[in-house]
Each structure stands twice: as C-alpha cells, then as structure tokens.
C-alpha positions in Angstrom: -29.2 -40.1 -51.7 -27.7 -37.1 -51.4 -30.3 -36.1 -48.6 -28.8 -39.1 -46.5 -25.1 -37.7 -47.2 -25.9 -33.8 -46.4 -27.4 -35.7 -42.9 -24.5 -38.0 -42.3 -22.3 -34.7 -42.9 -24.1 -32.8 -40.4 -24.1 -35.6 -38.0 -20.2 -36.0 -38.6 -20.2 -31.6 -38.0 -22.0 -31.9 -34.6 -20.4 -34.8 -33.7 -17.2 -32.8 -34.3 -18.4 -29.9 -31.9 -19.0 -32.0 -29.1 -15.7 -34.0 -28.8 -13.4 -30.6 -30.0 -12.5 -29.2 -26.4 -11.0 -33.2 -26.2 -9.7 -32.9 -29.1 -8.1 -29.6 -28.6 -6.4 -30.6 -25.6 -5.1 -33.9 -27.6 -4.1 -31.7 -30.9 -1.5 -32.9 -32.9 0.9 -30.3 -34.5 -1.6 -27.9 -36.7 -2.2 -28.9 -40.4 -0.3 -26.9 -43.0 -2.9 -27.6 -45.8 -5.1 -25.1 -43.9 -4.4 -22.0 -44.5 -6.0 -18.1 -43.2 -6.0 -16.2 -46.6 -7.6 -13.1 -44.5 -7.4 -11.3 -42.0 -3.4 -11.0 -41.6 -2.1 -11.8 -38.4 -1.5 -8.7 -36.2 -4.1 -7.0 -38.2 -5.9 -4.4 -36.0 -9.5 -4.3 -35.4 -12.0 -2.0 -33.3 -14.5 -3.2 -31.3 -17.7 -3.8 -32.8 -15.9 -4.1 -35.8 -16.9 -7.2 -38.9 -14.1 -9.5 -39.3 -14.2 -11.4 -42.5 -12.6 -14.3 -42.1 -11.4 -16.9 -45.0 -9.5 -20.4 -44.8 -8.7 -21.8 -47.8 -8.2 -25.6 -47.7 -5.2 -27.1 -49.8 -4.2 -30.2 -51.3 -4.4 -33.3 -50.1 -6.8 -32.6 -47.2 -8.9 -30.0 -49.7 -10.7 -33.1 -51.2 -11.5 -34.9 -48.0 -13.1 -31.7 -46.2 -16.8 -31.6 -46.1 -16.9 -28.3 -43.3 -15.3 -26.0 -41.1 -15.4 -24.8 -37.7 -13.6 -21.9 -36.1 -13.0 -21.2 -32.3 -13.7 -17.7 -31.7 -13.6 -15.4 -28.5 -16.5 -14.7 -26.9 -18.8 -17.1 -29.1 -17.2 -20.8 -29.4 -17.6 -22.5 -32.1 -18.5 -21.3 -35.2 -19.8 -23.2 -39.0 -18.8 -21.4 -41.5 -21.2 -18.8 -43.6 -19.9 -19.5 -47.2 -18.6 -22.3 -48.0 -17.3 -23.9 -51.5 -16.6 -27.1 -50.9 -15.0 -27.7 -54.6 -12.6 -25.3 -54.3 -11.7 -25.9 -50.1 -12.7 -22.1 -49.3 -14.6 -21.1 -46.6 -15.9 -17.6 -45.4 -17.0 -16.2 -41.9 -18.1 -13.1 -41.1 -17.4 -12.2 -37.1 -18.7 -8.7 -35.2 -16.1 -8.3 -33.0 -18.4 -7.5 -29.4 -18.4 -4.1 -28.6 -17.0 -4.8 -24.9 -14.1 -6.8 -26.6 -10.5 -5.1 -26.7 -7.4 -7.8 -26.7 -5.3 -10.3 -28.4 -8.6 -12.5 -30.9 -7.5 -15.9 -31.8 -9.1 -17.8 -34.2 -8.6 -21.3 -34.5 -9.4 -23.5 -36.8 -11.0 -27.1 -37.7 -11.9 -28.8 -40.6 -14.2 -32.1 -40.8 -12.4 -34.6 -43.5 -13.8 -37.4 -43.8 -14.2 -40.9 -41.7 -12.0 -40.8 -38.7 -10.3 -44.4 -39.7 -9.1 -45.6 -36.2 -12.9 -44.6 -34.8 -15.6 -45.5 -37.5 -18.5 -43.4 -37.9 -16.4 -40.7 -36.3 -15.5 -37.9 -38.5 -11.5 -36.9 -39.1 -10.9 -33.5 -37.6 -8.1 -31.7 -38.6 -6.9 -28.5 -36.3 -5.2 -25.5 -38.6 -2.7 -23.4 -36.6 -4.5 -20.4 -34.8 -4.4 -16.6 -36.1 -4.6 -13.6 -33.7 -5.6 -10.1 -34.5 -5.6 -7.3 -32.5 -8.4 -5.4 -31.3 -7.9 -2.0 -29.7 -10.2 0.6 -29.1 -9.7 4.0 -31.2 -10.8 6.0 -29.1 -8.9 7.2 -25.4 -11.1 5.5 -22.3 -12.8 8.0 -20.0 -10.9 6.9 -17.2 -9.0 3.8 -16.6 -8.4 2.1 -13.6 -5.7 -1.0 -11.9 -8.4 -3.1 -9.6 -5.6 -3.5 -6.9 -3.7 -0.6 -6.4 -1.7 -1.1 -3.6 0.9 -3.3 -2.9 3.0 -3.9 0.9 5.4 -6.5 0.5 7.8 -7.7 2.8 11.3 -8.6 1.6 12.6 -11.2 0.6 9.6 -11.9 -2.0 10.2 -13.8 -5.2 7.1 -13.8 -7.2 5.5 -11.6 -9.7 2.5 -9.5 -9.5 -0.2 -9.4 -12.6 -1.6 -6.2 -13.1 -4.8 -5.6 -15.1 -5.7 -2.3 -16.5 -9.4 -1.9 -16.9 -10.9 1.2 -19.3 -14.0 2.8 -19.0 -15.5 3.7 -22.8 -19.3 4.7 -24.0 -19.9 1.7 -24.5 -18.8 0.1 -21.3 -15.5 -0.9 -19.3 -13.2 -3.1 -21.1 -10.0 -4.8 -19.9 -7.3 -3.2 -22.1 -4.1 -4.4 -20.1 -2.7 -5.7 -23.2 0.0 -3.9 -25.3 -2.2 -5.0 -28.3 -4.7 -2.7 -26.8 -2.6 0.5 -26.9 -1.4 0.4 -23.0 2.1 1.1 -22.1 3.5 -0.2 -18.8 6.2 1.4 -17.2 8.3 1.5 -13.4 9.1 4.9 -11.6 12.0 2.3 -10.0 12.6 -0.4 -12.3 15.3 -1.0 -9.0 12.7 -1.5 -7.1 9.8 -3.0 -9.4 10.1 -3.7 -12.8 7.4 -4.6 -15.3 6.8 -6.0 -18.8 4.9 -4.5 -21.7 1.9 -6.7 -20.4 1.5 -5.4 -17.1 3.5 -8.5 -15.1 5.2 -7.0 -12.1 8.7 -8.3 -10.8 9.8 -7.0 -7.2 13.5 -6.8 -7.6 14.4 -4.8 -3.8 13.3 -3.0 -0.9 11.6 0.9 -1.8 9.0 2.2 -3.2 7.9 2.5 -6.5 5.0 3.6 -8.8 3.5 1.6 -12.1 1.9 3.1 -14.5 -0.9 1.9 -17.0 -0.9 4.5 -19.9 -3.4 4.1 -22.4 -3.8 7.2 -25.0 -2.6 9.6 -22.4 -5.2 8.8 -19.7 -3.4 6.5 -16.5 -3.8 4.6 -14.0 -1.3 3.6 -11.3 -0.2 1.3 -9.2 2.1 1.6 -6.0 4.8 -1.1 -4.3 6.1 -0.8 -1.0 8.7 -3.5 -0.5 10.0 -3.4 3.2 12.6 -5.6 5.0 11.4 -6.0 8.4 14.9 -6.5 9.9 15.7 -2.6 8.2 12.7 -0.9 7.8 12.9 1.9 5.5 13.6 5.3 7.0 11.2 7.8 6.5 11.8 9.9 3.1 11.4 13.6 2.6 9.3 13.9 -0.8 9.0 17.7 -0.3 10.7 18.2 -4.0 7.9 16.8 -5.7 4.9 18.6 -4.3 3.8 22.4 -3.5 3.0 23.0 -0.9 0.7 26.4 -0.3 -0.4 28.3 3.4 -3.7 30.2 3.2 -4.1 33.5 5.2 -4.1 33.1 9.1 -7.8 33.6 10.4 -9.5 33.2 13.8 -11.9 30.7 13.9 -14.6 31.6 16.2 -15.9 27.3 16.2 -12.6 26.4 16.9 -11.4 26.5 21.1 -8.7 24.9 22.8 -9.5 23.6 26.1 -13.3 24.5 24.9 -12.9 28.1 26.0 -9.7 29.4 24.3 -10.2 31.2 20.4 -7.7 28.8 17.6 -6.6 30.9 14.7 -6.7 28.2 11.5 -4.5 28.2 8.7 -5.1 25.3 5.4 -2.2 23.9 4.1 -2.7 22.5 0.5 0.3 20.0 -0.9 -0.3 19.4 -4.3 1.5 16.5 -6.3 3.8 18.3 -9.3 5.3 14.8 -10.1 4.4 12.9 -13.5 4.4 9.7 -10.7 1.7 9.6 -8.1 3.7 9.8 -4.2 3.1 7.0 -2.7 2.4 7.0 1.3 1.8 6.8 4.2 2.7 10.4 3.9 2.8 13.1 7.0 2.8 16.7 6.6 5.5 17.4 8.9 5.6 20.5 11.2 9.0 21.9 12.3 10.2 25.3 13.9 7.2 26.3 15.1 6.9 30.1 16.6 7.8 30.0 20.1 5.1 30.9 22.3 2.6 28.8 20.0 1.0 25.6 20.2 -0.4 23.2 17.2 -3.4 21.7 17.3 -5.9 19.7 15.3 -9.2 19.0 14.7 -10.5 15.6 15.9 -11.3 13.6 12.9 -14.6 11.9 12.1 -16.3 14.3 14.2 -20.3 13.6 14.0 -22.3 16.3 12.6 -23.7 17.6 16.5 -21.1 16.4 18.5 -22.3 15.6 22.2 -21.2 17.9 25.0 -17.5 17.8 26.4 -16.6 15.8 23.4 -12.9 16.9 22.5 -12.7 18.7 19.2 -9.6 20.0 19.3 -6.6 18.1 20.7 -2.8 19.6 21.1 0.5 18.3 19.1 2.9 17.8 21.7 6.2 18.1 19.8 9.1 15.6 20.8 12.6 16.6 21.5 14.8 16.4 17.9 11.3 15.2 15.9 9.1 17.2 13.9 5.2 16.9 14.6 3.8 14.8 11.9 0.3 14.6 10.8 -1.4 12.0 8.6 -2.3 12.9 5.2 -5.5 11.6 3.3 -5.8 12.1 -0.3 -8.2 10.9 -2.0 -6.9 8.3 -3.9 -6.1 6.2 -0.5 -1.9 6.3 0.4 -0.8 8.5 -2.5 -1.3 11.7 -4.1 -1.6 11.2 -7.9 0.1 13.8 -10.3 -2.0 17.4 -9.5 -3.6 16.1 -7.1 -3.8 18.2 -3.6 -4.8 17.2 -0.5 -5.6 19.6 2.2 -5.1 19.8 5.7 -5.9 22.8 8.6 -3.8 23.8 11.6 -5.0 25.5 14.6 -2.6 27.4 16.4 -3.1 28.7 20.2 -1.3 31.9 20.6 0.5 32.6 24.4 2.3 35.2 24.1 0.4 38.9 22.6 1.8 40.0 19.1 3.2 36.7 18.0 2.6 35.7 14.7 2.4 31.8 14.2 5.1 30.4 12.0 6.6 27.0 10.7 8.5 24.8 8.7 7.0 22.4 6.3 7.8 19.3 4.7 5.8 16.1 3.1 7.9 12.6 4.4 6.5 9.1 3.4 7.3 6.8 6.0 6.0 3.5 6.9 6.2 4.0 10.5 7.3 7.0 12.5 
C-alpha cells in the first residue's frame, strides 16, 4: 500500500513538471503558507558558490503537501534534496554555475494534494519568488559593451539597452546588472541619460559617453545624436588631450612628386580625459610655415607598392579652414582615457633655411 501511494505521489510530481510553465503563466497570487526560511533575499553569492536553500511549509497547506519543486536559473526545475514531510520543510542544495553573475530567482511549487476541479491531477500551489544576488568577487580582466557606437538622428524617442559583458578566469559573464557590482553613468546626462541598469534614454542633440564601471575596470559606450536640419558644428576637444611633436627628420623613403626628399614629423594626441572622446576626430593643421607644404602618406599602401603608385599626396589648405586629417585610434571613433593615437606629417620645404611649423588642434566633427 504504501508502494502504490509513493507511485501515485511521483506520478502527481511529474505530472506537476510537465503542466508548470502553464501553470506559471496562469499563477494565481503566490501562497503565503510557503515560506523561504534561507537564503535572505538580497543575500549575495559568488559564482560557483552552494546555495542552500529551505522552504518551510505552514499551516493549512503544510498537511496537504506531499513535495516541492523550485525554478532555478540555469537548471529548471528542481525536487527537492531533503525533505520532511511531517514537519513541511524542505532543503536544496544549488551550485551557483561558475559562468553565472546576476539577479537568481527561485521560485517555488509545492504538490498538495488532488487538484479537485481536475481529478487525478495534483494541486500545485506557487510560493512567491526569492532573488539573491550573485556577483563576482573578483575585478574582470577586461570588460566590454557589444555595441559601442551609437548615430542617432534627432527627434528619437526610444531607449537603448546596454549590456556590459566581463571577461574572468573562468570565462565572460554578462555582469550589466547593478547586483553585479557595475555602475552606469553619462558624461552628458543632457544628452544621454542612463539608469543603474545600463537602459539608455536620448534626451537631445550632442555627444555623450556611457560608462560601464565594474571594480575599477570600464567599458564605454558613445552617442552621437544629430539633427539633420542643424547639424552639429564641429567641436574643438583640444583641452582634453596632449598632444606631443617628435623631432623633425628627413625621410629618405618619403618623396613628393616621387623625386623631391619629405622631412616627417609624428604627432601623438593622447586622451587625458576620465571619458573616452568620441569622433569622427581630425587632427587639425593651422598656420603652417610659409614656404612649406603638408603632405601625407597614402593609406593602406600594399607592402611593394607597384610603380608610379602615389604615396605621398599634398594637403591643399582652403582659404579661412584648417587642413584636417582623419584620426584612427584604435578603439574605432574615439580615443579612450590614455589612449594615443599617432599620426605623421611630411612637410616639403621651398624655400632654404625654413623650419616647418604649425598649429594644432583635435576637433570632432561629423562632417567637415
């Protein structure tokens, strides 16, 4: 006899695991006899971490309840691992995976009984859900926003979900969450504001930088929110980089018209900003030596470039307008805090004893 009830039980139990995602979606308000005597809500775990979980059944449901099952992240359903019927308690003991970092919700159902309005059903009874927090102890190697860049055009009303994503030992986990220890925050809330949970809201035209910090290591993401019918003028960001001239050299590779000898100078502009500059950013060339021309190197030049392929091609200044050339850092459009990018001039000397000189400056500007 009590063979044939431990079967009928177990029946009821997997009878209850197939029909629970419709019965989840059809919940009624969660059962107060069932009750989460550990962990604590809020309570904060590490990954790879043992949870031990126990619900504790109360009266009047307590003498009705045969079993329990919990939903857990990352593994479903779960039966429980102790249980004492008499006294409605019921133990699980959850490893938290080691790729895991988030809000973990548990949620709760216990099998009471005959279901009466569906005979040889069992009665299911959902408990409210309890969420921990798991967060890595540890700072990630690097951490990383999947899409970086954002060009809006203006008027745009909707929001923009960022995800932060950290690399760790043990793998990459997404630790956008707060619960996970990353703070969200605008260079321009005026521009692009964000919550604590990484949910972007573009508020007006400009620029702006968001960051993900998570123990000190960040990530960023950058908005450019134009109006097409007033395009934003280009910006001089010169106050928030250095920018350094190596010595003046003749290079011997480097000939203007293929014949005449270029003297090269590298200009490095390094980012000294806590917020990334976001581009398109020119280094822009002003009051250059009279008696002197600019020019540069031809990008993505193969390695054995075929004869009377141009190398070298002149900056032809224009009247009131500095010469602007493109910038390329490394991290696509922007220059991340200490973060340099490099670029060489070539300067063709006309007149004997002139010294080449200029003005420099770093603009962003969307078009020139």
């Amino acid at each position: 006899m009590a063979g044939s009830i431990h079967r009928t039980v177990s029946a009821w139990v997997e009878a209850a695991i197939f029909f629970l995602p419709s019965l989840f979606a059809q919940a009624a308000p969660a059962n107060p006899s069932i009750v989460f005597d550990a962990p604590k809500a809020g309570q904060v775990y590490a990954p790879g971490e043992t949870v031990t979980v126990i619900l504790r059944v109360e009266a009047p449901l307590k003498e009705k309840t045969t079993d329990a099952l919990l939903a857990v992240p990352g593994y479903g359903l779960m039966r429980a691992a102790v249980i004492d019927i008499g006294t409605g308690v019921f133990q699980w003991n959850i490893a938290i995976p080691k790729e895991y970092a988030g809000a973990f919700t548990l949620t709760p159902m216990v099998v009471a009984g005959e279901d009466p309005a569906h005979p040889g059903q069992p009665l299911t009874v959902e408990g409210a859900p309890l969420t921990i927090a798991v967060a890595p102890r540890e700072a990630p190697s690097s951490l990383r926003i999947p899409n970086p860049y954002y060009f809006l055009q203006w008027p745009v009303s909707r929001h923009e979900q960022l995800y932060a994503a950290g690399v760790y030992a043990t793998g990459e986990r997404d630790v956008t969450s707060s619960v996970t220890g990353t703070r969200w925050y605008s260079s321009d809330p005026g521009v692009a504001r964000v919550s604590s949970e990484g949910d972007v809201t573009v508020v007006a035209p400009g620029t702006a930088t968001v960051t993900a910090d998570n123990h000190g290591v960040k990530a960023f993401a950058s908005f450019v929110v134009e109006d097409p019918a007033h395009p934003l003028p280009p910006q001089d960001v010169t106050g928030g980089v250095k920018i350094e001239k190596s010595k003046i050299t003749i290079d011997r590779e480097a000939k203007a018209y293929g014949q005449y000898p270029l003297s090269a100078q590298t200009i490095t502009v390094t980012n000294n900003s806590d917020f990334p500059i976001a581009g398109p950013l020119y280094l822009a060339v002003s009051d250059l030596s009279a008696g002197v021309w600019l020019w540069l190197k031809t990008p993505n030049l193969p390695p054995n470039p075929p004869p009377g392929m141009i190398r070298y091609s002149r900056l032809r200044p224009k009247p009131g307008k500095p010469m602007a050339i493109r910038l390329e850092p490394k991290d696509g459009l922007r220059i991340n805090p200490a973060e340099s990018v490099r670029v060489t001039l070539y300067f063709l000397i006309n007149q004997p004893g002139v010294r080449p000189d200029c003005k420099l400056s770093v603009i962003r500007a969307t078009k020139l």
